[in-house]
N, C-alpha and C positions, 0 to 999 in steps of 0.2 A: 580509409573509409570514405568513399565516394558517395557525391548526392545527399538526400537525405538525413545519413548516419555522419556526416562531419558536420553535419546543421543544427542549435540547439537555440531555443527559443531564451533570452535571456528577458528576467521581470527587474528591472529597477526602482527602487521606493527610495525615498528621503525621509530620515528620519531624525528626533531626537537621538544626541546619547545616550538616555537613561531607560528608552524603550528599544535597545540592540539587543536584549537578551530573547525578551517575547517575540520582537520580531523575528528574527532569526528560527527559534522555535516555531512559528507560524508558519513562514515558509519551507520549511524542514515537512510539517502537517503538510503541503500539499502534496511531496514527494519532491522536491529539487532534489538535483545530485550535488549540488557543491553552492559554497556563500561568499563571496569576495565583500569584506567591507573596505570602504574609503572612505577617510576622514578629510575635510574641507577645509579651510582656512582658521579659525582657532577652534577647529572641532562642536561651533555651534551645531552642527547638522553632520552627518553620518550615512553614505548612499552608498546602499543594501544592491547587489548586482547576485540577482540568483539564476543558478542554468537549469534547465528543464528539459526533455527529452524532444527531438525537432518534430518529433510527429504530434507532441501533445496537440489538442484541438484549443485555438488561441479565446475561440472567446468564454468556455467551459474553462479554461487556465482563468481566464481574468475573473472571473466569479468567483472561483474558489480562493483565489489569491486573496478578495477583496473581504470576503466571509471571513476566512481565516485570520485578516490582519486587524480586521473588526475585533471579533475574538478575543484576541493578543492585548487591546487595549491601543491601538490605534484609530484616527479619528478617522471619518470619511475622506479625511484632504488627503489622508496618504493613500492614495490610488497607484496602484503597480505599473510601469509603463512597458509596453511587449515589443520586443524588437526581435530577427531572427542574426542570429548571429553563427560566423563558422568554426570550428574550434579549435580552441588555444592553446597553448603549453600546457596549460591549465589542466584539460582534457586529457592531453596526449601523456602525459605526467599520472595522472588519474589512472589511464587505463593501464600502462606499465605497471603498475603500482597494486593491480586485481592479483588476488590468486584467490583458490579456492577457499570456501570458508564451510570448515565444522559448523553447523547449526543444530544442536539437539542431535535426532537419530539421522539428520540430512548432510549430505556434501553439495555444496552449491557453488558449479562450478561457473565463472563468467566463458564469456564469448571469449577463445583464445589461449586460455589457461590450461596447461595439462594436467589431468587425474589422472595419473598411471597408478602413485600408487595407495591406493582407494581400501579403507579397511573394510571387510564383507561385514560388519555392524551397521555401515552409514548408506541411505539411499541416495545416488547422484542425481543430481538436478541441473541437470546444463540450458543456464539462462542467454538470450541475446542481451550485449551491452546496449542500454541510452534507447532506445527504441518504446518502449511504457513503464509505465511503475512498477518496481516489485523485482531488483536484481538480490537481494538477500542483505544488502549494506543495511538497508534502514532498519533501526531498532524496531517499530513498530512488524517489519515484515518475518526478524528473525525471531520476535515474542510468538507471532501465530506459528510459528513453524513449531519451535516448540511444545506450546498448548496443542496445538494439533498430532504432534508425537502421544501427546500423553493422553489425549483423550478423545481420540478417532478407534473405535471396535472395526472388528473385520465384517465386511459385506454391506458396514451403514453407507446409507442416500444421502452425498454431500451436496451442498451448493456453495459456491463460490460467488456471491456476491460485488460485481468490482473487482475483476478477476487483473484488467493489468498487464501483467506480462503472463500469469495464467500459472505463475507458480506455487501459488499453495494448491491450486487443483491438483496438478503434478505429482505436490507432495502428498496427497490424501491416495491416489492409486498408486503411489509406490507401496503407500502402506497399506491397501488391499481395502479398500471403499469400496463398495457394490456397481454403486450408479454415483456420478459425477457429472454437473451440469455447471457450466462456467460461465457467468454474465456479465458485460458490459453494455455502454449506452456507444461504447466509442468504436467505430469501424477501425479504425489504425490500430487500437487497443487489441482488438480480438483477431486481428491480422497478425500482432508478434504474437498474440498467443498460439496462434496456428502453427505459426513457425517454430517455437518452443515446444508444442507439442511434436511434431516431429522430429526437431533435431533430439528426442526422448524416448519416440521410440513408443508415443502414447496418444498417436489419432485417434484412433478408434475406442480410446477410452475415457473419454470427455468429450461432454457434448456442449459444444460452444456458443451463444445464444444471446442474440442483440437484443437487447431490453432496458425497460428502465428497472434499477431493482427493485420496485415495492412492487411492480407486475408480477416479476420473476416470482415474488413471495406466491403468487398465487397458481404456480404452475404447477403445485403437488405438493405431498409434505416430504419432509426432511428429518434427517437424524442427526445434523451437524451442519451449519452457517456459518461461513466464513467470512468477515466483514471486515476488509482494512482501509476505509475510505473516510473517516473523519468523523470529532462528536456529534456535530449538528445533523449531516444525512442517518449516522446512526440513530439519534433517539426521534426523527421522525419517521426511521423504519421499525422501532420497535412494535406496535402494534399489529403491523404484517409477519412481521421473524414470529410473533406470541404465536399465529395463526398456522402458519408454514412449520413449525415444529413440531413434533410426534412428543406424547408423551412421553418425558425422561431425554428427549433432545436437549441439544447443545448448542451455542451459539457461542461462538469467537469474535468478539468485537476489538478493534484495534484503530489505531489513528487518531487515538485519544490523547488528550494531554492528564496529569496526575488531577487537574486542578478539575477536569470535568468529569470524575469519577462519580461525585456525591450527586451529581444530575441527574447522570444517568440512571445512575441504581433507583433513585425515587420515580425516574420513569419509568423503570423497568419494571417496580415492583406494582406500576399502579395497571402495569400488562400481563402481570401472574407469574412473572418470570425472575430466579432468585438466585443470588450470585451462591456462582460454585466454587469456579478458583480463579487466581489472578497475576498476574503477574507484570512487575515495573523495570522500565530502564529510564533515568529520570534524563527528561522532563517528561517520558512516556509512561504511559500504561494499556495493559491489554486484559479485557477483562471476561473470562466466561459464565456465561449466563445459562440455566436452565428451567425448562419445565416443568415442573412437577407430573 
């Protein structure tokens, strides 16, 4: 994997041992693909070495890394350090190690893995490896896939908010969504989604669209919102998703942790917006929200 794709942005923090757990969760909430800990001399301190996709955009990583570790319950001193780095056993171990994964009504296959043989029940979803967020591994990604099985109607106006690798989009026109419109803020982001959409077989069926998303919120309404980018951006976009939803719309919020559920719902409900159904993989949760 030449250039680029052998190149992974690694964040390093020092931390207590007694805050390795949040930690690790935190950076897990940004989308890292993997967590190497080391322990230091009699284990006063503990350095957190997380990898990240080589195209991520470094100084949007250090913000979110720095929010998230906030979050977690670390202080401002633990600041993330950003290095680029090329990839190690680690990786090459990783990617051996991919095979396709059942997700709900979805087959989500990585870059490289064969789906021969493919049950005609599951839709295939063939993702690029380490290139943006959203390969099917992370629990937060295979919750939307799910809820999105269960409560995406035929012909509804999806958005994909923080789209990624552009795979729940995917996933909603496999399952026969009308109109699909897929956004991020990140050029490199909406570039593997381009190429995901094609190696799918599905240009022409998602419209790809650089924004920030509480804009996007105001480009039309929607029948189903897909959000898998974190609590804090989620409940300052709730007041736009209120807006952007069609009466009896949906909204699929994810990249949540369990502990920032009762927030959110108190924010949600002060947007008219009232929990439908839910679902956890701990320390996740992913929760759908509706309209009335």
């Amino acid at each position: 994997m030449p250039g680029e794709r052998s190149r992974f942005i690694r964040a390093r923090v020092v931390i207590p041992p007694a805050l390795e757990e949040q930690a690790v969760a935190g950076l897990w909430d940004v989308g890292c693909l993997g967590v190497q800990v080391t322990a230091a001399g009699r284990v006063a301190r503990l350095t957190l070495d997380a990898y990240f996709p080589g195209l991520a955009p470094r100084r949007r990583l250090a913000a979110r890394l720095r929010c998230s570790l906030l979050q977690v319950g670390l202080g401002p001193r633990a600041r993330p350090r950003l290095s680029v780095v090329r990839a190690g056993r680690w990786i090459e171990k990783w990617q051996r190690s991919l095979r396709p994964m059942p997700i709900g009504r979805f087959l989500v296959v990585p870059e490289g893995c064969d789906a021969a043989a493919v049950s005609p029940r599951r839709r295939v979803l063939r993702v690029r490896f380490g290139q943006a967020f959203g390969t099917g591994e992370h629990a937060t990604t295979r919750m939307c896939l799910r809820l999105l099985g269960a409560h995406l109607r035929s012909d509804e106006r999806v958005i994909d908010l923080g789209t990624g690798s552009g795979i729940l989009a995917m996933a909603a026109c496999r399952l026969g969504a009308g109109r699909v419109v897929a956004v991020d803020d990140d050029p490199a982001a909406l570039a593997v989604a381009r190429a995901n959409l094609g190696d799918n077989g599905l240009v022409g069926s998602v419209k790809l669209r650089r924004s920030d998303v509480a804009a996007a919120c105001q480009s039309g309404a929607f029948d189903l919102a897909l959000v898998n980018i974190g609590a804090s951006t989620i409940e300052g976009l709730l007041p736009h998703l209120a807006r952007a939803l069609t009466r009896g719309g949906r909204a699929v919020l994810a990249g949540l942790l369990i502990d920032d559920e009762d927030r959110l719902l108190r924010a949600a409900a002060g947007c008219g917006l009232v929990l439908l159904d839910r679902r956890r993989l701990r320390p996740w949760s992913a929760l759908v929200l509706r309209r009335p």
